[in-house]
Gaussian input, Z-matrix of N, CA and C with variables (Angstrom, degrees):
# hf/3-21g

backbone

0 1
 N
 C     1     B1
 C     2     B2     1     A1
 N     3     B3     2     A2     1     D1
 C     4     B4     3     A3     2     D2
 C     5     B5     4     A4     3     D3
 N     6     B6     5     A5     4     D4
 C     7     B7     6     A6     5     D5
 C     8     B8     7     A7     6     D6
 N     9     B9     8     A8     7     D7
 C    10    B10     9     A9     8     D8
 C    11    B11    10    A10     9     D9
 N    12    B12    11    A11    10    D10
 C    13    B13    12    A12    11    D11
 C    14    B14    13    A13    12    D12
 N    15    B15    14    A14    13    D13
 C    16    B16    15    A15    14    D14
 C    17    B17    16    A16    15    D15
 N    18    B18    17    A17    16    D16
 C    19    B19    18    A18    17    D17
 C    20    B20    19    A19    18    D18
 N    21    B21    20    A20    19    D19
 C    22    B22    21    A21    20    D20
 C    23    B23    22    A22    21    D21
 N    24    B24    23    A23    22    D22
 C    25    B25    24    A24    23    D23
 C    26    B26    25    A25    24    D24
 N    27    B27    26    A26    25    D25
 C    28    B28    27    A27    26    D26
 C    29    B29    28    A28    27    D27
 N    30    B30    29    A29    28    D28
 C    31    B31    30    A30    29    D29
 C    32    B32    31    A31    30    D30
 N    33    B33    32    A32    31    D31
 C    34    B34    33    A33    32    D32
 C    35    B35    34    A34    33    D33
 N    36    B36    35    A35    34    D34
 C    37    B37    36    A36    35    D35
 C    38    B38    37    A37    36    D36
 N    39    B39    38    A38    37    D37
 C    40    B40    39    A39    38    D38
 C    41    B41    40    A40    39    D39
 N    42    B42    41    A41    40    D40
 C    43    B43    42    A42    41    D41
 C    44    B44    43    A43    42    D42
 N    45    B45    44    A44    43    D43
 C    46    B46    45    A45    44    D44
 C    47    B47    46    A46    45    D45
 N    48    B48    47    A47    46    D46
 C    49    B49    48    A48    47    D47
 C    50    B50    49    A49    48    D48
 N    51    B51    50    A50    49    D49
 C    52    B52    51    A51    50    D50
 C    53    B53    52    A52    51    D51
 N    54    B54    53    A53    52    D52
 C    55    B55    54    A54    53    D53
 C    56    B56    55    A55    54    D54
 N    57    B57    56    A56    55    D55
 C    58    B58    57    A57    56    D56
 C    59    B59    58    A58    57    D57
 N    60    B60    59    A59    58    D58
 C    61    B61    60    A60    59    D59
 C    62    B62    61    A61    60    D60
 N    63    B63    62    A62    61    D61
 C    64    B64    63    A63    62    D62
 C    65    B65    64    A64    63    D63
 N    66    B66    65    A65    64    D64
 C    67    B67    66    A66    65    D65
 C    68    B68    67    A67    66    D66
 N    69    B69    68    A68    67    D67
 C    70    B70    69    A69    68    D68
 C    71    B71    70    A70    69    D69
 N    72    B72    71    A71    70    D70
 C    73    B73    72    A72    71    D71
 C    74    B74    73    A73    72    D72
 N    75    B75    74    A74    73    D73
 C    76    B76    75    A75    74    D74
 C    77    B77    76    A76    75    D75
 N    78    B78    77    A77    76    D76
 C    79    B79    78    A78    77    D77
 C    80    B80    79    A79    78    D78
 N    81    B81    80    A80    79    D79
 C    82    B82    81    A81    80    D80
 C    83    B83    82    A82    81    D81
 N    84    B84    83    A83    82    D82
 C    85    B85    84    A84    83    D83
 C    86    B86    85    A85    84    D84
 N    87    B87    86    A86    85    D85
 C    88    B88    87    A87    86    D86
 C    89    B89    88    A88    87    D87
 N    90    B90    89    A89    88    D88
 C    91    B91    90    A90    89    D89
 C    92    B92    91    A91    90    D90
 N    93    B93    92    A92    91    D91
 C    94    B94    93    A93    92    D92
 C    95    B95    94    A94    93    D93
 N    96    B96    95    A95    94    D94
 C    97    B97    96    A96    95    D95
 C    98    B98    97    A97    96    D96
 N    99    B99    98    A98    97    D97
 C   100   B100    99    A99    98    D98
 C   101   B101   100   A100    99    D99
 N   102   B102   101   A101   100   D100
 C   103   B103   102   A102   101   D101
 C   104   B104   103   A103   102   D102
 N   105   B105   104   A104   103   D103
 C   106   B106   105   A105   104   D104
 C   107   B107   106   A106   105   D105
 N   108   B108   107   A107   106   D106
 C   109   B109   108   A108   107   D107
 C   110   B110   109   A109   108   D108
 N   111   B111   110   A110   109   D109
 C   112   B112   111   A111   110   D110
 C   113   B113   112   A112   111   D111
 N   114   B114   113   A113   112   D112
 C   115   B115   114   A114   113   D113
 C   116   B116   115   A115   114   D114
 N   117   B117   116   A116   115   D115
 C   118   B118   117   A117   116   D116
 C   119   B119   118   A118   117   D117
 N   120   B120   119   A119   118   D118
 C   121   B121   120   A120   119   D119
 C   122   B122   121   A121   120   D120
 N   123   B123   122   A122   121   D121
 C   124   B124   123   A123   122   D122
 C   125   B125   124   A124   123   D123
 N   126   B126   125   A125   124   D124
 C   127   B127   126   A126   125   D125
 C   128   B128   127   A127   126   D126
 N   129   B129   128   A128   127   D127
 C   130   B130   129   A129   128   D128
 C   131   B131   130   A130   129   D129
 N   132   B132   131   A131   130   D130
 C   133   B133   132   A132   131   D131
 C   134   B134   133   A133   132   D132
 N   135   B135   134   A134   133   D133
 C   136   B136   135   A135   134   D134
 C   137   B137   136   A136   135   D135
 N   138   B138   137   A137   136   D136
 C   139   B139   138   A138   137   D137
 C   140   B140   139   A139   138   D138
 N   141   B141   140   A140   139   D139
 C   142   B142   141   A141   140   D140
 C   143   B143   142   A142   141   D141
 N   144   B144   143   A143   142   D142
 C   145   B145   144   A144   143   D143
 C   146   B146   145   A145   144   D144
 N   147   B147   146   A146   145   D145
 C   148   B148   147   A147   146   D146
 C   149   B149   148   A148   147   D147
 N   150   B150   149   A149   148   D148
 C   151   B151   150   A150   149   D149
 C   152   B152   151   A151   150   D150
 N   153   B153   152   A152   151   D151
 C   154   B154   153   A153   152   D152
 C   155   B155   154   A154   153   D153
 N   156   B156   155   A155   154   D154
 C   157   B157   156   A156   155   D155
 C   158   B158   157   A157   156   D156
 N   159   B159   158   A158   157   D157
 C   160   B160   159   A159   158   D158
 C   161   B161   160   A160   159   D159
 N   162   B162   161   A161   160   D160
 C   163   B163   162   A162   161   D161
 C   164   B164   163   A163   162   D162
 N   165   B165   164   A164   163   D163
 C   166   B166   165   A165   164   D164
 C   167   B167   166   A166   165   D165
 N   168   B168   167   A167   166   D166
 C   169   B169   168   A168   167   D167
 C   170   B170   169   A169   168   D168
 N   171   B171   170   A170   169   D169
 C   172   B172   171   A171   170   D170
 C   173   B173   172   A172   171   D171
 N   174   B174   173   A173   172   D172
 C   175   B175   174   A174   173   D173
 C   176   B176   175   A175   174   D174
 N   177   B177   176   A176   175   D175
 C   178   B178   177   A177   176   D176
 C   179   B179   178   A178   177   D177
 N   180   B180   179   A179   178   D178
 C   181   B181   180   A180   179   D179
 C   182   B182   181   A181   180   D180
 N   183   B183   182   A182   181   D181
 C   184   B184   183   A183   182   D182
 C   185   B185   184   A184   183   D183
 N   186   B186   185   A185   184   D184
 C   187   B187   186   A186   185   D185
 C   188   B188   187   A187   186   D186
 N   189   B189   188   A188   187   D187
 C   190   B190   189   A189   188   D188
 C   191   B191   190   A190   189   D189
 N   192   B192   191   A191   190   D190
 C   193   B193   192   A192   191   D191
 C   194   B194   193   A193   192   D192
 N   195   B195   194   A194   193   D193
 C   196   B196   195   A195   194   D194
 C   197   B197   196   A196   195   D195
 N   198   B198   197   A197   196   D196
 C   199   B199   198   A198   197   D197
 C   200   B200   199   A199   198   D198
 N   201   B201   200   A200   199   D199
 C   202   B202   201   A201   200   D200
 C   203   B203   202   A202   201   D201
 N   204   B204   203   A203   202   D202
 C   205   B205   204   A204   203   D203
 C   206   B206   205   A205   204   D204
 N   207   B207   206   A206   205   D205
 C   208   B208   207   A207   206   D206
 C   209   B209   208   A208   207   D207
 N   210   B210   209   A209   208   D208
 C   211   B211   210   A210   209   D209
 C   212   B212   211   A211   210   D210
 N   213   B213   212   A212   211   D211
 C   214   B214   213   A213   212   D212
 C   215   B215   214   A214   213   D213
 N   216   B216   215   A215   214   D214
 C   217   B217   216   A216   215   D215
 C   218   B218   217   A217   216   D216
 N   219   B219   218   A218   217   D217
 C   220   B220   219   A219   218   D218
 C   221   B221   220   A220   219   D219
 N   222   B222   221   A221   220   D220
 C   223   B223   222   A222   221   D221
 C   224   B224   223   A223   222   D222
 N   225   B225   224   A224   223   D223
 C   226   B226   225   A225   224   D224
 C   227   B227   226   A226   225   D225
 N   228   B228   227   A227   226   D226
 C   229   B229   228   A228   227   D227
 C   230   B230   229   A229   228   D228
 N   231   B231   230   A230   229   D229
 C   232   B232   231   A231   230   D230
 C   233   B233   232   A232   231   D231
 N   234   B234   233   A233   232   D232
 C   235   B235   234   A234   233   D233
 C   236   B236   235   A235   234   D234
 N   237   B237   236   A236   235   D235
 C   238   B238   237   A237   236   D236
 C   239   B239   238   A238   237   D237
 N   240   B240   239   A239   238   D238
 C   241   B241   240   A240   239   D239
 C   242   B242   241   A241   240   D240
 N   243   B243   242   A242   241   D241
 C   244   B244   243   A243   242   D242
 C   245   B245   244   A244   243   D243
 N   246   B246   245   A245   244   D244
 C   247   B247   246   A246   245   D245
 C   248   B248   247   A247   246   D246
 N   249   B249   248   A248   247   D247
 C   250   B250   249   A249   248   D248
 C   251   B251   250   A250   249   D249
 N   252   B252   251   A251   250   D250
 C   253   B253   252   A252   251   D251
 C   254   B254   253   A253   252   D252
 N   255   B255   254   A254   253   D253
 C   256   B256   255   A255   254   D254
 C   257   B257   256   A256   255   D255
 N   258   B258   257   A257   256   D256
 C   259   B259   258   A258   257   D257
 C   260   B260   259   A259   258   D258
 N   261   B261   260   A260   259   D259
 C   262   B262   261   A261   260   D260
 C   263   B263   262   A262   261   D261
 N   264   B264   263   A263   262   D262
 C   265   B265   264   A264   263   D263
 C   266   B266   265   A265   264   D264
 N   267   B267   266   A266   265   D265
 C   268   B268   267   A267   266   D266
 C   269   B269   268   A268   267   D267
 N   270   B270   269   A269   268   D268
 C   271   B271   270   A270   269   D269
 C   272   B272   271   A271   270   D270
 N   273   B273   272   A272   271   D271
 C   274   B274   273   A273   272   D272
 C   275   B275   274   A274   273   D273
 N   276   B276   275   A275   274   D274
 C   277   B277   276   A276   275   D275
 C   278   B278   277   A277   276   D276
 N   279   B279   278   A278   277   D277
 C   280   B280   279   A279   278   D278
 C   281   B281   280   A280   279   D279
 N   282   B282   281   A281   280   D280
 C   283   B283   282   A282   281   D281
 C   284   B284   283   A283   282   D282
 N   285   B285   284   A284   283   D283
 C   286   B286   285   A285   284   D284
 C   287   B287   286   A286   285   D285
 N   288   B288   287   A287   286   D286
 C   289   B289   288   A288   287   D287
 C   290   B290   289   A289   288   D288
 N   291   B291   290   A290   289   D289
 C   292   B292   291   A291   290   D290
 C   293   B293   292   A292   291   D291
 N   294   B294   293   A293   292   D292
 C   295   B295   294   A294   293   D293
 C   296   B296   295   A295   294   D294
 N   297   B297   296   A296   295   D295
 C   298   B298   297   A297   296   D296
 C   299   B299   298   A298   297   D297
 N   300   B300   299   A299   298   D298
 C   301   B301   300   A300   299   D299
 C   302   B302   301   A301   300   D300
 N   303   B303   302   A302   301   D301
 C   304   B304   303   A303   302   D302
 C   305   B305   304   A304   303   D303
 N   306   B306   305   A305   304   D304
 C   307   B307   306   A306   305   D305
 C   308   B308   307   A307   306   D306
 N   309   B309   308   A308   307   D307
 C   310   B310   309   A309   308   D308
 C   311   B311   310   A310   309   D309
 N   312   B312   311   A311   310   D310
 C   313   B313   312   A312   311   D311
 C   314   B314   313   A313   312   D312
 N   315   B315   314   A314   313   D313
 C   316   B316   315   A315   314   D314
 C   317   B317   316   A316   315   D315
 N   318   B318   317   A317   316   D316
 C   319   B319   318   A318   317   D317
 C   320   B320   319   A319   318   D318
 N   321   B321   320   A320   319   D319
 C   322   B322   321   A321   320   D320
 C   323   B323   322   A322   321   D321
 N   324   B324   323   A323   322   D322
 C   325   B325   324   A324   323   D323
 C   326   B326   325   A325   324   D324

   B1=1.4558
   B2=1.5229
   B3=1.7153
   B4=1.9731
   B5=1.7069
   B6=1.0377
   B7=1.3684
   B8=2.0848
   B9=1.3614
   B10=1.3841
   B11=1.2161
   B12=1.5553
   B13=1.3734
   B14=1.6476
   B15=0.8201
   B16=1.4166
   B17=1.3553
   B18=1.4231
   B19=1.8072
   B20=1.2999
   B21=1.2686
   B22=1.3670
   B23=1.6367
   B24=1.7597
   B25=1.2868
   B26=1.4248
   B27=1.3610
   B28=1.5965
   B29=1.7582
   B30=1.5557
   B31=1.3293
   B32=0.8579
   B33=1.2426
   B34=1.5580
   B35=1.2604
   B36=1.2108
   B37=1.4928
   B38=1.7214
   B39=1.2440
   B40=1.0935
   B41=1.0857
   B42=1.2283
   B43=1.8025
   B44=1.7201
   B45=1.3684
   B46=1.3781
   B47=1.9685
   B48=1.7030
   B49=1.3530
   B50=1.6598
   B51=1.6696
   B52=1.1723
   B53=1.5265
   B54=1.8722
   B55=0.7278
   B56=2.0393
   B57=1.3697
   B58=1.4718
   B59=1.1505
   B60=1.3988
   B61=1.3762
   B62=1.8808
   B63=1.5546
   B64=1.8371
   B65=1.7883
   B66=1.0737
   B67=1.5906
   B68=1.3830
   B69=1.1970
   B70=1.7387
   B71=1.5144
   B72=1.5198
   B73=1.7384
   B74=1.6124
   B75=1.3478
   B76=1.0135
   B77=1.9204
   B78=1.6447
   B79=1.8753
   B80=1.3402
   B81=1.5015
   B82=1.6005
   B83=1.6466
   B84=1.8345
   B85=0.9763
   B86=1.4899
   B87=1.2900
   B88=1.5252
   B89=1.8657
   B90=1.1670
   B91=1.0187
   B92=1.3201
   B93=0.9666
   B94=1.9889
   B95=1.3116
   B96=2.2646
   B97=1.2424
   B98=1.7036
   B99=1.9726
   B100=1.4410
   B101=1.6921
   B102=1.3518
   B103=1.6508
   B104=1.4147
   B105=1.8132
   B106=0.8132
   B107=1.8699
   B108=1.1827
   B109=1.4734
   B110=1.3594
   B111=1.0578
   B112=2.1019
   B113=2.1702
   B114=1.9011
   B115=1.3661
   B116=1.8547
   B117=1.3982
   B118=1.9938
   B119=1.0499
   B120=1.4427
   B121=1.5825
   B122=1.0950
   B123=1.7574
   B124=1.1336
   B125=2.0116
   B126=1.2642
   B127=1.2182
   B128=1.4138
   B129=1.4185
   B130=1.1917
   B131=1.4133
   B132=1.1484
   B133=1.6077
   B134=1.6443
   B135=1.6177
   B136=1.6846
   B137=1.2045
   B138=1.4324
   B139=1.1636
   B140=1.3284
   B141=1.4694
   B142=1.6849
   B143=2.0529
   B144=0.9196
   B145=1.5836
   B146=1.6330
   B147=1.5007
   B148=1.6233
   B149=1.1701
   B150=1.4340
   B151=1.9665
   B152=1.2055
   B153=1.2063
   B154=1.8151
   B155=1.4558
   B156=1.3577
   B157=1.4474
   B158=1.4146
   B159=1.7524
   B160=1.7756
   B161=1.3077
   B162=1.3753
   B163=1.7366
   B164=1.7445
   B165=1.2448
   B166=1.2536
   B167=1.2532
   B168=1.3624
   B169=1.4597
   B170=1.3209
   B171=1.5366
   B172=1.4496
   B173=1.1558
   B174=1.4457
   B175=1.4117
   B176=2.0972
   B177=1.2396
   B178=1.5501
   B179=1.6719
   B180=1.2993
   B181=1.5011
   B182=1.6396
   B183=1.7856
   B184=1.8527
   B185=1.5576
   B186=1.0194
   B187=1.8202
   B188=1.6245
   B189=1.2163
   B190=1.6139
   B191=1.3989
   B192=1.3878
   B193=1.1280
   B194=1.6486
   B195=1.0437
   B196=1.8358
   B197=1.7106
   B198=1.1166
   B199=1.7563
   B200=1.1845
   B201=1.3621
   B202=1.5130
   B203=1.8616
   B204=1.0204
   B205=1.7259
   B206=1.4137
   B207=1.2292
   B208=1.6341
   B209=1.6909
   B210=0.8596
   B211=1.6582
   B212=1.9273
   B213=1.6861
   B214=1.6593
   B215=1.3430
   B216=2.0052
   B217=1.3108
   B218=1.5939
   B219=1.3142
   B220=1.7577
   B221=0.9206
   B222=1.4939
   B223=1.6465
   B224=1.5299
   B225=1.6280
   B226=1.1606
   B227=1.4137
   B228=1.3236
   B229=1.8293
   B230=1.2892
   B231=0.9141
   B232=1.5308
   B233=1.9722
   B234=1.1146
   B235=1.3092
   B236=1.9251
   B237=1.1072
   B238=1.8805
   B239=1.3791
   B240=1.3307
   B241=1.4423
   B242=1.0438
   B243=1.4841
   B244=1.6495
   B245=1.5767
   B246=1.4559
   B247=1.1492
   B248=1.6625
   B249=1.6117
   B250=1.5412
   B251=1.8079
   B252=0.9533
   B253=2.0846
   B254=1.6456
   B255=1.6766
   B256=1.6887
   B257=1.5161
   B258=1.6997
   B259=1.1158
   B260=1.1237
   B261=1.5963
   B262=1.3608
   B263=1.7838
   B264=1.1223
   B265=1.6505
   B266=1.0532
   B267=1.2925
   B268=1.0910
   B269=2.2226
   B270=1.5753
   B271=1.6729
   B272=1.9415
   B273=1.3648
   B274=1.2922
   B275=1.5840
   B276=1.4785
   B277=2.2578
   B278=1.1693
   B279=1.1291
   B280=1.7091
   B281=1.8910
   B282=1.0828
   B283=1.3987
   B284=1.5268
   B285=1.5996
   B286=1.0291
   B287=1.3720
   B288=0.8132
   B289=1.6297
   B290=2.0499
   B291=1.0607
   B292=1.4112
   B293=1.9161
   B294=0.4600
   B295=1.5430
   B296=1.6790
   B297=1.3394
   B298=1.7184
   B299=1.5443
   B300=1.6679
   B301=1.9101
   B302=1.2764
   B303=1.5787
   B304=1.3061
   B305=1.2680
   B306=1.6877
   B307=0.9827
   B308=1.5561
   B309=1.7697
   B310=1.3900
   B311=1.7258
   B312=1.2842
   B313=1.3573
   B314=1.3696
   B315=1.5801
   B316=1.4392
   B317=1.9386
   B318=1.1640
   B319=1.6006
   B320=1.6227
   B321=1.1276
   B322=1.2958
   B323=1.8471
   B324=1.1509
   B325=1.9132
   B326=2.0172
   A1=108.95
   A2=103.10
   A3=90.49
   A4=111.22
   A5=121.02
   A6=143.90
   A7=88.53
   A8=131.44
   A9=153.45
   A10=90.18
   A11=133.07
   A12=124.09
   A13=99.31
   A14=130.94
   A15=113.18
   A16=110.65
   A17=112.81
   A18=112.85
   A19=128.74
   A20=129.98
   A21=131.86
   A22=89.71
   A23=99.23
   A24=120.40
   A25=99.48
   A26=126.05
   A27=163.19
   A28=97.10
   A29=104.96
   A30=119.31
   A31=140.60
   A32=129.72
   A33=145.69
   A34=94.70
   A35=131.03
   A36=140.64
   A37=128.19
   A38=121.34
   A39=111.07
   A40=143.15
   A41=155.89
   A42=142.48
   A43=113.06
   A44=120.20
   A45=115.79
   A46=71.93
   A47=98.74
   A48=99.77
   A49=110.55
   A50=108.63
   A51=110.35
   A52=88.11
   A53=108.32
   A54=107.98
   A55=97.04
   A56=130.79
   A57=123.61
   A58=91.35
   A59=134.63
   A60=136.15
   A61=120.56
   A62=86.09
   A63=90.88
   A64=83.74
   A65=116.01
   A66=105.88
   A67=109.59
   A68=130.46
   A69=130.63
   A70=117.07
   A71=107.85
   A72=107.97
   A73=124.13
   A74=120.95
   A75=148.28
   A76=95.49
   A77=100.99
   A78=105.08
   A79=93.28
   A80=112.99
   A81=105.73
   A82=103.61
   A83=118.40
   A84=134.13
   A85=135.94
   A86=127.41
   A87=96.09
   A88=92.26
   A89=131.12
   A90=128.35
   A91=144.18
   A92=125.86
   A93=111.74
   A94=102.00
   A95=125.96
   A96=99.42
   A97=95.90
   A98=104.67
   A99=86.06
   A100=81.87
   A101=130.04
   A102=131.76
   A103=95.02
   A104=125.37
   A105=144.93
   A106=119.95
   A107=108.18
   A108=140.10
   A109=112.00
   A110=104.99
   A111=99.60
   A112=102.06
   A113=101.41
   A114=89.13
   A115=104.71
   A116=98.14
   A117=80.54
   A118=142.16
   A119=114.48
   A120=130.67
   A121=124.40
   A122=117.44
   A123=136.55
   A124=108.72
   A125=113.60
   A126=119.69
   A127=104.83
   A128=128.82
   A129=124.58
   A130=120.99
   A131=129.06
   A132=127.86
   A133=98.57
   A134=92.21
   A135=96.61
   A136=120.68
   A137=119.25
   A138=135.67
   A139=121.10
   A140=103.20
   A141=108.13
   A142=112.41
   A143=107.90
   A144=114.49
   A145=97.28
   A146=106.45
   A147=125.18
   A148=102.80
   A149=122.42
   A150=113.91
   A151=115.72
   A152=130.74
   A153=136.52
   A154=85.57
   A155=112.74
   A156=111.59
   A157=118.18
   A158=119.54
   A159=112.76
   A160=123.88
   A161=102.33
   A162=100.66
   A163=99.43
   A164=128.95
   A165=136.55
   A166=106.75
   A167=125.29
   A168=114.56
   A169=103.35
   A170=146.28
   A171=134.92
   A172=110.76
   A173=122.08
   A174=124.36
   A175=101.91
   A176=98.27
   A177=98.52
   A178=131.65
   A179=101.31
   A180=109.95
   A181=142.42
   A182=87.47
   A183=96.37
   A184=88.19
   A185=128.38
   A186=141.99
   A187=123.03
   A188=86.87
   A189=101.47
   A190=103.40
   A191=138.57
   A192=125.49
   A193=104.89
   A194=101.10
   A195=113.88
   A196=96.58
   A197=102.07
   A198=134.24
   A199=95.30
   A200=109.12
   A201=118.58
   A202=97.28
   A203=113.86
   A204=123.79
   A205=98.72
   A206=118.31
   A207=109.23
   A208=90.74
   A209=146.79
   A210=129.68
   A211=88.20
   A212=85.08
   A213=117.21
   A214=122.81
   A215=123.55
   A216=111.50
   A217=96.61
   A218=101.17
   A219=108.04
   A220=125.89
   A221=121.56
   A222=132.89
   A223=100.95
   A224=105.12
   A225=127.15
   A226=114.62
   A227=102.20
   A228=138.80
   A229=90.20
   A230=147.40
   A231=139.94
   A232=102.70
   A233=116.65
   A234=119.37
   A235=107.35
   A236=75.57
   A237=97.88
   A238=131.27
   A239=135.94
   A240=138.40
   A241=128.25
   A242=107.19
   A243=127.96
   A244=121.40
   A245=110.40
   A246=120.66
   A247=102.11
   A248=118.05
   A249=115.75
   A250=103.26
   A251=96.88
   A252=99.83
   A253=84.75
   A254=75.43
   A255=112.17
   A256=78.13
   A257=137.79
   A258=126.89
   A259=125.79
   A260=115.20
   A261=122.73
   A262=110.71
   A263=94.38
   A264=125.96
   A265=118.00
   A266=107.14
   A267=119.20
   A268=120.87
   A269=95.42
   A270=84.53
   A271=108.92
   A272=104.15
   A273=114.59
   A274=129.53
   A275=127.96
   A276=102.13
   A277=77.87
   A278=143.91
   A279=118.11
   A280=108.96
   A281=116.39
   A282=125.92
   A283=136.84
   A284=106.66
   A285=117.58
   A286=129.29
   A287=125.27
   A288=113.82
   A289=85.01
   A290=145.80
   A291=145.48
   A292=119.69
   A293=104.36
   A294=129.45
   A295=110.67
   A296=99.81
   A297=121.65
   A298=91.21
   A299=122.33
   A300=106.51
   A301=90.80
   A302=136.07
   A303=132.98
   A304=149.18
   A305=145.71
   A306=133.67
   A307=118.03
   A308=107.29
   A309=122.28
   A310=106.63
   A311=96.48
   A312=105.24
   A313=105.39
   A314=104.92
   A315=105.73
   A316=101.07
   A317=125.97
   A318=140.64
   A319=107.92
   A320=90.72
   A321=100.69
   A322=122.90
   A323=109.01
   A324=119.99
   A325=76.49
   D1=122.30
   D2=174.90
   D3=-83.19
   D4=154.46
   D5=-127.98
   D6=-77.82
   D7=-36.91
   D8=121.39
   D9=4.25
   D10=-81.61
   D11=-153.10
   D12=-60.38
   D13=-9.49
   D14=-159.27
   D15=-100.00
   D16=142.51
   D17=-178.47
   D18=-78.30
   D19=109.23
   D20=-167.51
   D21=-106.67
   D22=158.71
   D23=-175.33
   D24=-85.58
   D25=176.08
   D26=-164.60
   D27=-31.21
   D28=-51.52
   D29=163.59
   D30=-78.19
   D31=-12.19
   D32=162.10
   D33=102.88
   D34=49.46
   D35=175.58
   D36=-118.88
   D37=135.94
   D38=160.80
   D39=-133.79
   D40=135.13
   D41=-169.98
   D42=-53.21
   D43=132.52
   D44=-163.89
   D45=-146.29
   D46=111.04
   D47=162.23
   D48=-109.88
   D49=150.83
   D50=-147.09
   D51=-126.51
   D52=128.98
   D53=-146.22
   D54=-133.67
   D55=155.43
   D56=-173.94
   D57=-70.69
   D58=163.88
   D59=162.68
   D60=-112.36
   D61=9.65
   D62=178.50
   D63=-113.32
   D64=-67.10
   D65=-157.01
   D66=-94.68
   D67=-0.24
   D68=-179.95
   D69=85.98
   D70=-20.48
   D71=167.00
   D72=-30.61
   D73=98.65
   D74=-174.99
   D75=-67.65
   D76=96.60
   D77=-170.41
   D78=-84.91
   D79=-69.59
   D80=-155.46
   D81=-142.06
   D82=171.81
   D83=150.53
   D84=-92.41
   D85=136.31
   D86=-174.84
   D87=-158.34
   D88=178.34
   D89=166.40
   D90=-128.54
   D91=162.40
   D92=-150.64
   D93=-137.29
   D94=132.16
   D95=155.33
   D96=-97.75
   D97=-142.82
   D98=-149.61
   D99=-103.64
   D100=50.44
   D101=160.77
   D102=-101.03
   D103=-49.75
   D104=131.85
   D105=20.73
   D106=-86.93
   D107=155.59
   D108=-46.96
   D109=-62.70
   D110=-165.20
   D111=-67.36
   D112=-44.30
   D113=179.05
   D114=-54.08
   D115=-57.84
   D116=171.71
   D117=-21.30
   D118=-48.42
   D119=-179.82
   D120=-82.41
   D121=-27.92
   D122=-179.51
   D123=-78.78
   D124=-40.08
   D125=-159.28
   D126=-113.60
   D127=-2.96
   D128=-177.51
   D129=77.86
   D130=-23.50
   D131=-171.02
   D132=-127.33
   D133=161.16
   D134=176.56
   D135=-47.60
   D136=155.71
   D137=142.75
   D138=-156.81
   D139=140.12
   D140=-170.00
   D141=-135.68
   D142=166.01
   D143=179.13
   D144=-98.46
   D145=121.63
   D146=169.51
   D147=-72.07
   D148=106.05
   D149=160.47
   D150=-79.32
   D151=23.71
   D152=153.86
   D153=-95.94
   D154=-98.70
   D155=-149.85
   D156=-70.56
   D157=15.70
   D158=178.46
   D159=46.45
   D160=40.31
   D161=-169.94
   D162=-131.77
   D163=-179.81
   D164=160.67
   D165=-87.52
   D166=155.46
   D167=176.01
   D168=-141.06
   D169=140.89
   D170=155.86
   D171=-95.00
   D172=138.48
   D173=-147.60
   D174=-95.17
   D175=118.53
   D176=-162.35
   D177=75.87
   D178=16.39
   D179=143.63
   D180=-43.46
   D181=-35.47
   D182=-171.67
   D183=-117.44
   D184=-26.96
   D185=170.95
   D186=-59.00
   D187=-51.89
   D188=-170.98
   D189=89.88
   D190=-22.81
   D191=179.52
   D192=-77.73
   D193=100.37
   D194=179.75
   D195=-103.43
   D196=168.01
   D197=-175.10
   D198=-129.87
   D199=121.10
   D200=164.95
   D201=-94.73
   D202=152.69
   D203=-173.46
   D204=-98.50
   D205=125.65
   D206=172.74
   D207=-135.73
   D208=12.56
   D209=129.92
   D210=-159.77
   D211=159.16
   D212=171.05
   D213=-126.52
   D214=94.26
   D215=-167.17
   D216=-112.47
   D217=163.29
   D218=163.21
   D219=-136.00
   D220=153.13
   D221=-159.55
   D222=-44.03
   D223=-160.60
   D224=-167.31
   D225=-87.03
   D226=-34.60
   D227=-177.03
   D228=-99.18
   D229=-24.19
   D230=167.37
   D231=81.92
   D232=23.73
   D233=-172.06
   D234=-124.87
   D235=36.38
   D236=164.45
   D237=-170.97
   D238=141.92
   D239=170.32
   D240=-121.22
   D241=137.40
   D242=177.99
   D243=-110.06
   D244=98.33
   D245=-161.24
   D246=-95.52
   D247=111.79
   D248=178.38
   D249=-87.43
   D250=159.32
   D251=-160.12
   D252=-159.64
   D253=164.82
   D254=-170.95
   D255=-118.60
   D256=119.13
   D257=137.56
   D258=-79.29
   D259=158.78
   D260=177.40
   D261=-144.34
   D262=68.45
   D263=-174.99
   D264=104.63
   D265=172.34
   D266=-159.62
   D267=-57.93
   D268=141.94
   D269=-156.53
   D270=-93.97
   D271=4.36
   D272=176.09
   D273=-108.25
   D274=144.47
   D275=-158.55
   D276=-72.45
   D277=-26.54
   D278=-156.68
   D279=-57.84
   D280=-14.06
   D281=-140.91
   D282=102.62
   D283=-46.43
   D284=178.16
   D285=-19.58
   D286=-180.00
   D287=-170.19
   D288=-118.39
   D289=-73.59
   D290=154.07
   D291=-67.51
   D292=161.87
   D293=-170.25
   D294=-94.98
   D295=-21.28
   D296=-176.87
   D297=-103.54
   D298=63.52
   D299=171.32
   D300=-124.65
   D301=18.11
   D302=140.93
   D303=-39.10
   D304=18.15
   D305=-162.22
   D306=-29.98
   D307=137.52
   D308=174.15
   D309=-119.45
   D310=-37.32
   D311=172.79
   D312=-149.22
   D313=161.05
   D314=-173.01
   D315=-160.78
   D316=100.92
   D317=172.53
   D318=-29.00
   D319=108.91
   D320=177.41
   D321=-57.49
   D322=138.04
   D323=165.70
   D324=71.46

């Protein structure tokens, strides 16, 4: 599918959750249009559109913690992406290693 086929919202945006590709650790959220997408596909590592700063960003450029892309699938509706990656540090600014180290809820005993 070229990156065109895919349905972006109001903004030409879409949710691209980013995901480990050895253990399934669910790192981060981020969002993609489809320039977005093709640098992805083209360059191997993330890249997403900042809706604070309106910019493109490659994820661990100024970090060093880069994502290498080792597959790119999309929903059913085609109006989302799941990017499987090789991390190489941590994928959240806090440090964190995921972006998901929030507990909201957590099962008791």
């Amino acid at each position: 599918m070229d990156p065109e086929s895919l349905t972006f919202d109001e903004r030409g945006l879409a949710p691209a959750i980013v995901q480990d590709a050895a253990n399934g650790e669910v790192l981060m959220l981020a969002y993609v249009d489809a320039e977005a997408v093709r640098r992805t596909l083209e360059t191997k590592t993330t890249w997403f559109w900042s809706r604070s700063r309106g910019e493109y960003w490659n994820k661990g450029a100024t970090s060093g913690n880069m994502q290498s892309v080792r597959e790119v699938r999309y929903d059913c509706d085609a109006d989302a992406l799941l990017m499987l990656v090789e991390a190489r540090g941590p994928a959240c600014h806090t440090g964190e290693r995921s972006c998901f180290h929030n507990p909201l809820f957590e099962p008791e005993g």
